[in-house]
Residue, then its C-alpha position, 0 to 999 in steps of 0.5 A: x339889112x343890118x337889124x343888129x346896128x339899127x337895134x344898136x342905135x335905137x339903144x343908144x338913142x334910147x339911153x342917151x334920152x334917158x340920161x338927157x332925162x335925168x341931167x335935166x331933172x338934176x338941174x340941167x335947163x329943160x329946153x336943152x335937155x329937151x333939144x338934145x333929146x329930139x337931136x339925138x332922136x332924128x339923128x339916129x333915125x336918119x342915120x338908120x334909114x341911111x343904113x338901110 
């Protein structure tokens, strides 16, 4: 099990949310922050799932 990577994707995916988060709050259109948001999240996912 790599539990370093997938801790290292997950804070990744997590700070990627974030910044997403904030650029749409700045004035960036919700719904693509949104669908950025989701697609970085079922990306990552499925890429640690693949890992394992």
């Amino acid at each position: 099990m790599n539990t370093s990577s997938t801790g290292e994707i997950l804070t990744t995916s997590v700070l990627g949310g974030l910044v997403m988060g904030v650029l749409s709050f700045n004035g960036m259109g919700s719904a693509v922050a949104i669908g950025s948001m989701i697609a970085v999240s079922v990306i990552s996912a499925t890429y640690a799932l693949a890992r394992n």
